[in-house]
C-alpha positions in Angstrom: 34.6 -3.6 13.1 30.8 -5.0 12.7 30.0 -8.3 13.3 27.5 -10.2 10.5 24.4 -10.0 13.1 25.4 -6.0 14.2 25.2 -5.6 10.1 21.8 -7.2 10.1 20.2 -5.3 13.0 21.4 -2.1 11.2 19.6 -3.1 8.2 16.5 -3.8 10.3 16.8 -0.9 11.9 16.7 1.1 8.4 14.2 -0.4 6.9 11.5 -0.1 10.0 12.7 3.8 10.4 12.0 4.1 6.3 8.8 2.1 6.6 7.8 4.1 9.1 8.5 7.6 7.2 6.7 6.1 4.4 3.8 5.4 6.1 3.7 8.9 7.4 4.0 10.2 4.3 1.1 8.7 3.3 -1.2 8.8 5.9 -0.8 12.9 5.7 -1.0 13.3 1.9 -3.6 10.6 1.4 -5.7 9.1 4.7 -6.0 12.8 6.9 -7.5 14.8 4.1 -9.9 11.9 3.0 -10.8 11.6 6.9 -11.4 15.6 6.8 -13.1 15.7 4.0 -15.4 12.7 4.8 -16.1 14.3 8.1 -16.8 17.7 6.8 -19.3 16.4 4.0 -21.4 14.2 6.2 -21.5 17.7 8.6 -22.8 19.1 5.6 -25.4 16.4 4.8 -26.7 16.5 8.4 -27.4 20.5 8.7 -29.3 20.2 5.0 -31.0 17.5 6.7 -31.7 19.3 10.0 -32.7 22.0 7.7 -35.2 19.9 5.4 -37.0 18.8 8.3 -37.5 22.3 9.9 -38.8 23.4 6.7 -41.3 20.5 6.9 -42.1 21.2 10.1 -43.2 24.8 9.6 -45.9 24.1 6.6 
């Protein structure tokens, strides 16, 4: 049926494919939302900025 080194490239084969869906997993519960959220604060701090300095600007 399966020879001993078949066997092992199976095993290889399911462990890559489950690292892989692991990793996805994370990177879309954990690493995209913390890059969104990082990008969409530091957004934030540059408009108050932006609008510090026009207030400045205008006294």
């Amino acid at each position: 049926m399966f020879e001993f080194d078949q066997y092992l490239g199976f095993l290889a084969f399911l462990t890559i494919l489950t690292i892989g869906f692991w990793l996805m997993i994370f990177l879309l519960t954990f690493a995209v939302p913390y890059w969104i959220g990082g990008s969409l604060l530091e957004m934030y701090k540059e408009k108050k900025e932006e609008r510090r300095k026009k207030k400045e600007a205008l006294k």
